[in-house]
Structures are given as structure tokens and as C-alpha cells.
C-alpha positions as CSV (number, residue, x, y, z in Angstrom):
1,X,21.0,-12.3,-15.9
2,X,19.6,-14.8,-13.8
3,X,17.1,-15.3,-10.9
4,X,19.0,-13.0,-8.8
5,X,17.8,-10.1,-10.6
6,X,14.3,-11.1,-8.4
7,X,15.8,-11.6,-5.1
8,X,16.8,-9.4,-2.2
9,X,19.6,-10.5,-0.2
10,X,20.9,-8.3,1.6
11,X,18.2,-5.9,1.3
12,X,16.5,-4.1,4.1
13,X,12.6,-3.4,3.2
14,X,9.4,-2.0,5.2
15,X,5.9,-3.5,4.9
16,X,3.6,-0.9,5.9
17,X,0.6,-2.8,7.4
18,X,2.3,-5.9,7.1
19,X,0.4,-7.9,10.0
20,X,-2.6,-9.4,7.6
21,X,-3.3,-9.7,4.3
22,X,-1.8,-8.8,1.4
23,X,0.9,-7.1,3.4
24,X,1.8,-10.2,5.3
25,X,2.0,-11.8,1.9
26,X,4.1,-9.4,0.8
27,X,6.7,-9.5,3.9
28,X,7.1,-13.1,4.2
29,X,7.7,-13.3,0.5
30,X,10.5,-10.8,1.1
31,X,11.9,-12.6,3.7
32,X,12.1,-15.5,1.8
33,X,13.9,-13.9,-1.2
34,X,16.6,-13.2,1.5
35,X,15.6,-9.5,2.5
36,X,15.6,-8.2,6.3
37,X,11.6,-7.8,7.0
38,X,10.6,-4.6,9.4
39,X,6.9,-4.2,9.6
40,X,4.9,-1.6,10.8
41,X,1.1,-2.4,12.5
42,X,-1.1,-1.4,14.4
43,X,-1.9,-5.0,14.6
44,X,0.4,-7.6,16.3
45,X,2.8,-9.6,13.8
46,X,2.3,-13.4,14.1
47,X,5.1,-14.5,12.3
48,X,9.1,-14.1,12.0
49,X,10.3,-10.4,11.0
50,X,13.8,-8.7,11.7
51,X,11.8,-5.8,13.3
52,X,7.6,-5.4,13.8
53,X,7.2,-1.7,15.2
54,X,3.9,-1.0,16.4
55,X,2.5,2.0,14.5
56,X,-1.0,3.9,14.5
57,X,-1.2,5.3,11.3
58,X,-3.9,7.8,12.4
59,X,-1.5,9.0,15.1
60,X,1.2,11.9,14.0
61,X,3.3,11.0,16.8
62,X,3.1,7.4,16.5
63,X,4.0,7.6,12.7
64,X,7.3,10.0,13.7
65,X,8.0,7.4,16.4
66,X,8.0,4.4,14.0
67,X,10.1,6.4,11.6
68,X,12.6,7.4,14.3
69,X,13.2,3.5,14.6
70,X,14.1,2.3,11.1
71,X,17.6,2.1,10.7
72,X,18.4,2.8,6.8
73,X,19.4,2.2,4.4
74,X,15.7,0.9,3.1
75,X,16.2,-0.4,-0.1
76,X,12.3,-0.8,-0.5
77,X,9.5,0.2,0.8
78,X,5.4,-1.7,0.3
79,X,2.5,0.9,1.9
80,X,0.2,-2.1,2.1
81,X,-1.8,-0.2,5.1
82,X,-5.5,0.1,4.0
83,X,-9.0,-0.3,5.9
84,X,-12.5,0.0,4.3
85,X,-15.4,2.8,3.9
86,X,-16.9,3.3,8.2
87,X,-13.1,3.3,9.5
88,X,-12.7,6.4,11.3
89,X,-9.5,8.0,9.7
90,X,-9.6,6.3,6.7
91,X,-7.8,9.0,4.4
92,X,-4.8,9.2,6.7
93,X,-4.5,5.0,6.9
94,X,-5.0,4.4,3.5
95,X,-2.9,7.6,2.0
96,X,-1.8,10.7,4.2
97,X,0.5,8.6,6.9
98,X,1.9,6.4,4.4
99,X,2.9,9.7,2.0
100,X,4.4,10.9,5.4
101,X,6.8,8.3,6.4
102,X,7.7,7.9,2.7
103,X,8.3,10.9,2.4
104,X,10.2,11.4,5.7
105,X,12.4,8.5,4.8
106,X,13.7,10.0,1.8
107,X,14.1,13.1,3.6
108,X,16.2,11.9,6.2
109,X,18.3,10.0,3.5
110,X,16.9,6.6,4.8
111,X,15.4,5.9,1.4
112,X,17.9,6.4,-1.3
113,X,19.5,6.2,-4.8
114,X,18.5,2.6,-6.1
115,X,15.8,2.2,-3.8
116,X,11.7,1.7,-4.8
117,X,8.6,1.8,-3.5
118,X,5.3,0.4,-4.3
119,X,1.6,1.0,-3.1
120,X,-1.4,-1.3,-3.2
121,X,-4.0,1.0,-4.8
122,X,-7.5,-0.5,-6.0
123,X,-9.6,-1.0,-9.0
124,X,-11.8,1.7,-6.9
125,X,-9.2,4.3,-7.8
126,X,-9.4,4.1,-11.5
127,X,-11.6,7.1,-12.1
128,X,-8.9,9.3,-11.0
129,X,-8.2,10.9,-14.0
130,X,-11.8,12.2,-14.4
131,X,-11.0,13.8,-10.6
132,X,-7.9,15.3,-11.7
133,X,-8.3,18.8,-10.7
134,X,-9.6,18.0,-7.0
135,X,-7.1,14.7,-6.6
136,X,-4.1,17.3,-7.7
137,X,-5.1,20.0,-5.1
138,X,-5.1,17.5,-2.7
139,X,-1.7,16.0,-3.5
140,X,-1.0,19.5,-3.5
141,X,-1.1,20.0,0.7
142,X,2.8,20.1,1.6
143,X,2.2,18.0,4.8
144,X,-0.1,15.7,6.8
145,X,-1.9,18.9,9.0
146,X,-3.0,20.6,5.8
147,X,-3.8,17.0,3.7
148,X,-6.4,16.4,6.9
149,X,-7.6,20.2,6.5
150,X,-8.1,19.7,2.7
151,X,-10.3,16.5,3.3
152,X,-12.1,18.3,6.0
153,X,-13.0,21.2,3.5
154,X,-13.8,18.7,0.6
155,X,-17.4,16.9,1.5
156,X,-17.2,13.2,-0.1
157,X,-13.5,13.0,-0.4
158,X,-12.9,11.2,3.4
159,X,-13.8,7.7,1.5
160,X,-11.9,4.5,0.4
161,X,-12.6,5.2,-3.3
162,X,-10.7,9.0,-3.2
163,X,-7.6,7.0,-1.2
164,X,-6.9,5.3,-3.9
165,X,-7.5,7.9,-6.3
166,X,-4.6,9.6,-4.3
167,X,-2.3,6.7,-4.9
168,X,-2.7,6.7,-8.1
169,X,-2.0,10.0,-9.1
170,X,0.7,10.4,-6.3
171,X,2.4,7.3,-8.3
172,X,2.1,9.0,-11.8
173,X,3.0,12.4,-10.3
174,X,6.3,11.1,-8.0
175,X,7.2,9.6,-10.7
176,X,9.7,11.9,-13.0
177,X,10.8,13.9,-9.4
178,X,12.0,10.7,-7.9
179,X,13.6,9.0,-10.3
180,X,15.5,12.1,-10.7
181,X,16.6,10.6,-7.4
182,X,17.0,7.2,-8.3
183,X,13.7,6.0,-6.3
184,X,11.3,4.2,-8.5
185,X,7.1,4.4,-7.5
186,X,4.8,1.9,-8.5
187,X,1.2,0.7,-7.3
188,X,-0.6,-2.2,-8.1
189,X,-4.7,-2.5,-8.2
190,X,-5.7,-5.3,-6.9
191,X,-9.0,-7.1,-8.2
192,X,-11.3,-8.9,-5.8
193,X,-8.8,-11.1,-2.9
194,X,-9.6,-12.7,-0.3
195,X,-8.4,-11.5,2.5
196,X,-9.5,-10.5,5.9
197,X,-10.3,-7.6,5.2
198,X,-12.3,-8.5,1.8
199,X,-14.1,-11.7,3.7
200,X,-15.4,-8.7,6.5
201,X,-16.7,-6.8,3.3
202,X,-17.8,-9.7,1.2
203,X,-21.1,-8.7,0.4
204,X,-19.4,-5.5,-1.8
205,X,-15.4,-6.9,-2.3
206,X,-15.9,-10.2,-3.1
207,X,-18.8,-10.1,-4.9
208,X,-17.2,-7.4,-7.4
209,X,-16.7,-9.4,-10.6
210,X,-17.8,-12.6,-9.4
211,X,-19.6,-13.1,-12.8
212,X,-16.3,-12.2,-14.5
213,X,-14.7,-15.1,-12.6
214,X,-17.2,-17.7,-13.2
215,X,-17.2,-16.7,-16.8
216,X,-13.3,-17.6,-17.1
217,X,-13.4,-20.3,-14.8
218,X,-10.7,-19.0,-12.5
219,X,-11.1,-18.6,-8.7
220,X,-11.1,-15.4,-6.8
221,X,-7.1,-13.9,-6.4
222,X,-5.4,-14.5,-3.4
223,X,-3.1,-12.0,-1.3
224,X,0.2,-14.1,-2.4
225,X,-0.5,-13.7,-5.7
226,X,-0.5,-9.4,-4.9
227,X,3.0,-10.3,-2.8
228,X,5.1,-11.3,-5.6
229,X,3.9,-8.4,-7.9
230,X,4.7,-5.8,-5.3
231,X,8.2,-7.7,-5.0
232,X,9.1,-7.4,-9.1
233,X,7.9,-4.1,-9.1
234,X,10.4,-3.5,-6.6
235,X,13.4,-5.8,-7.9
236,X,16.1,-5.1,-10.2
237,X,14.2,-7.3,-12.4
238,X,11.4,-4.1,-13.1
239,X,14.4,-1.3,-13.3
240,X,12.9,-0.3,-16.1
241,X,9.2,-0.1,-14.8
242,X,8.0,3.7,-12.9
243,X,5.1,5.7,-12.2
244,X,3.0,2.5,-13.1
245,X,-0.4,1.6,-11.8
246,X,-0.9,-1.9,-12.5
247,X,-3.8,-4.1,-12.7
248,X,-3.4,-7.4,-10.7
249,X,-7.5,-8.5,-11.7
250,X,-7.3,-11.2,-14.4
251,X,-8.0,-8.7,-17.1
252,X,-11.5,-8.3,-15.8
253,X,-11.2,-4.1,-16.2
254,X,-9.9,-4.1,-19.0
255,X,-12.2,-7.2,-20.9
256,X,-14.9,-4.6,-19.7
257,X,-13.7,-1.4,-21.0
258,X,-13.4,-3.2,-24.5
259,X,-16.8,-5.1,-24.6
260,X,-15.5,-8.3,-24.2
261,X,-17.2,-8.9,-20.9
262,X,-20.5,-6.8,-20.4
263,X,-19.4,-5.1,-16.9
264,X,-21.3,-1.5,-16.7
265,X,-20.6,-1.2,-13.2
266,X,-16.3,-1.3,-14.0
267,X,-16.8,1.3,-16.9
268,X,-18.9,4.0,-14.2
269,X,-15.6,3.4,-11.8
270,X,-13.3,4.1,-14.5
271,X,-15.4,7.3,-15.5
272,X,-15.9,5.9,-18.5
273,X,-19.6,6.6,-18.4
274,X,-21.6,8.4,-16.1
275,X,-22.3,6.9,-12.6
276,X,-25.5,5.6,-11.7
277,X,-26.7,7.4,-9.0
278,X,-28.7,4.6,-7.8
279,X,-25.3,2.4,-7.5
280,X,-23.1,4.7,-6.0
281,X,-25.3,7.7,-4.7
């Protein structure tokens, strides 16, 4: 075993929301680990890429169209598409459209036997276990008309927070059926990065766990550092690693969920304890 086990020549992957951020990170890492890069944004791609398809992710059509133009096979594929809390179709950005062209990939036998896929989920999604009941009868709409008809039905649910409470059950629950396959899921949740999208919502993002960081002397994370645990989750080099959410947050959650760093607000979001309705309403 060497470093190959980590690289992917030869290896065709699609970086869902790949123009910014932590999926841009994630792309040109890729590419430079010797895979063929197609990317998918709304947004226009500023760098090199074997394909950038423009894609609305709120759009049905558009989704189908985008689909329609990835050749397989796709060895992997990173759903890295995600917007904040005041973006008008947030649900199907974050979750719904990214389930659907997953989903349709495998389907059309684009995504196959050996192949992976990993979502970035958030530290916002850990209380999804004490949500189990509604997040399952979500996950349980067959298709992207009825998942918008759920939501619709369900006040509170159209939110950032249930998104990624959606990814991470959809990774625990795809699991065992796709690996049956030979697809691997995985999601990682990100702590506090700086991206664009974090820097436009500083004053909530960024300032999550700033007294964690200050307190281990270590500086906020950065989108490359999310990149390159996307890409061994998705290696040969994590075979062995499925239905995984993992924390990418310099141990902040779990420091706090132990007591060794006083953080109420992280045990609330876990569901750990109650939630202060003065915090979070």
C-alpha cells in the first residue's frame, strides 16, 4: 500500500456546487490527485475543470438536464451545494436536488460498483436523532414532487438546520442498501470555515465557537482543510469507512458534550438538553 491508495487517476468525479467554497476546495484537490473534475453550479467556475455544467438546483428540469450531460462511469460523487437560512428553496439546494441526481445516477447505472459519495452536512444537523420520527418520514417521500409536498405540510422544516438533519440520516440510512451495491455514503460536518458563504453569515457562522478556538489557540478551519476529508472519505484509502458522519471541528462538539469545554449552546443542537427558546425560538 502506498500513496496511491489516496489518489484518483483515472477517476471521473462530480462536485456538486463546486464554484466556491468548500466545493471548489474539494474539485481542485481532485484534479490534482489526477481525477477528471465535472462541476455543477449555478455559479460560473473560475478555474480549470474537464466539464462545469450550469445547474439550478431549485429547477427540476435544470437538474434532469445536468444529469443528462455526465457521461459515466462516476467513480465519486461530493454534494457540496448548500446556501444559508433566507434562501428561497433552501431544502431542495441543500438536500432534495442533490438526493435526486444521486439517486438518478445510480439509477441510470452512471454511479456504480466501487463508486462513493460524500455530503457536506453541518454541526447544525446533529440533533437529528432527537428528530428521528419527522426526518424518517421525510426521507420517506419516493421523489423530489412529494419531498417539496412534505416540507410544505411540515411548518419549521424549510430551514438550514432540518437540511442537514436530512443528510445525516440519509447517510446512516443509505448506508447498508448501498453498499449492497458497492457504493459507499459518507458526510462530513464541518465546524466554523471561512468561506464565502460563512464570511456573508459571520455574525452567526463564524462566531460559533470562537471561544473554543481562542481557548486552543488554533485558527478558524479553512475550506481546503474540508477538501481533503471529502477526498479520503471517498478513496480507496477509507474502503472500509460507510454511513459515517464525521466531525471536521477540532473536537469542539465533542470537548463540549464531555465537559471539557463549557459550550451549552453545542449540547441544545445535539439535543442533548433542551433548547433555549430564547436562542433558537
Amino acid at each position: 500500500m502506498g500513496n496511491e491508495m489516496y489518489r484518483y487517476d483515472g477517476q471521473r468525479v462530480v462536485v456538486v456546487g463546486g464554484a466556491t467554497g468548500m466545493g471548489a476546495a474539494t474539485a481542485q484537490q481532485a484534479a490534482e490527485l489526477g481525477a477528471d473534475v465535472i462541476v455543477l453550479d449555478v455559479a460560473a467556475v473560475s478555474y480549470p475543470c474537464s466539464q462545469a455544467i450550469a445547474v439550478d438546483l431549485r429547477d427540476r428540469a435544470s437538474v434532469d438536464a445536468a444529469i443528462e450531460q455526465i457521461d459515466g462511469p462516476v467513480n465519486a460523487v461530493f454534494a457540496c451545494a448548500g446556501v444559508a437560512d433566507g434562501t428561497p428553496g433552501i431544502m431542495l439546494i441543500n438536500f432534495t436536488a442533490q438526493r435526486h441526481l444521486i439517486e438518478a445516477l445510480i439509477a441510470q447505472g452512471k454511479l456504480g460498483r466501487g463508486s462513493s459519495i460524500a455530503f457536506i452536512s453541518s454541526v447544525a444537523g446533529l440533533g437529528w436523532m432527537s428528530r428521528l420520527d419527522d426526518v424518517k418520514s421525510f426521507l420517506a417521500t419516493p421523489d423530489w414532487e412529494s419531498a417539496g409536498g412534505w416540507i410544505d405540510e411540515h411548518p419549521g422544516t424549510d430551514n438550514y438546520g432540518f437540511s442537514k438533519e436530512a443528510i445525516n440520516c440519509y447517510v446512516a440510512q443509505q448506508g447498508f442498501p448501498l453498499l449492497a451495491k458497492g457504493i459507499r455514503i459518507n458526510a462530513i460536518l464541518p465546524g466554523p470555515t471561512d468561506t464565502p458563504l460563512a464570511r456573508a453569515n459571520a455574525d452567526i457562522w463564524l462566531s460559533f465557537g470562537a471561544d473554543y478556538r481562542q481557548a486552543a489557540d488554533v485558527p478558524t478551519l479553512v475550506p481546503g482543510q474540508m477538501a481533503s476529508t471529502m477526498l479520503f472519505l471517498c478513496s480507496a484509502a477509507a474502503s472500509g469507512v460507510n454511513g459515517v458522519t464525521l466531525l471536521v471541528d477540532q473536537g469542539h462538539v465533542n470537548a463540549s458534550l464531555v465537559d471539557a469545554f463549557d459550550a451549552p449552546m453545542v449540547k441544545m443542537i445535539a439535543g442533548v438538553v433542551p433548547r433555549d427558546p430564547s436562542i433558537f425560538g
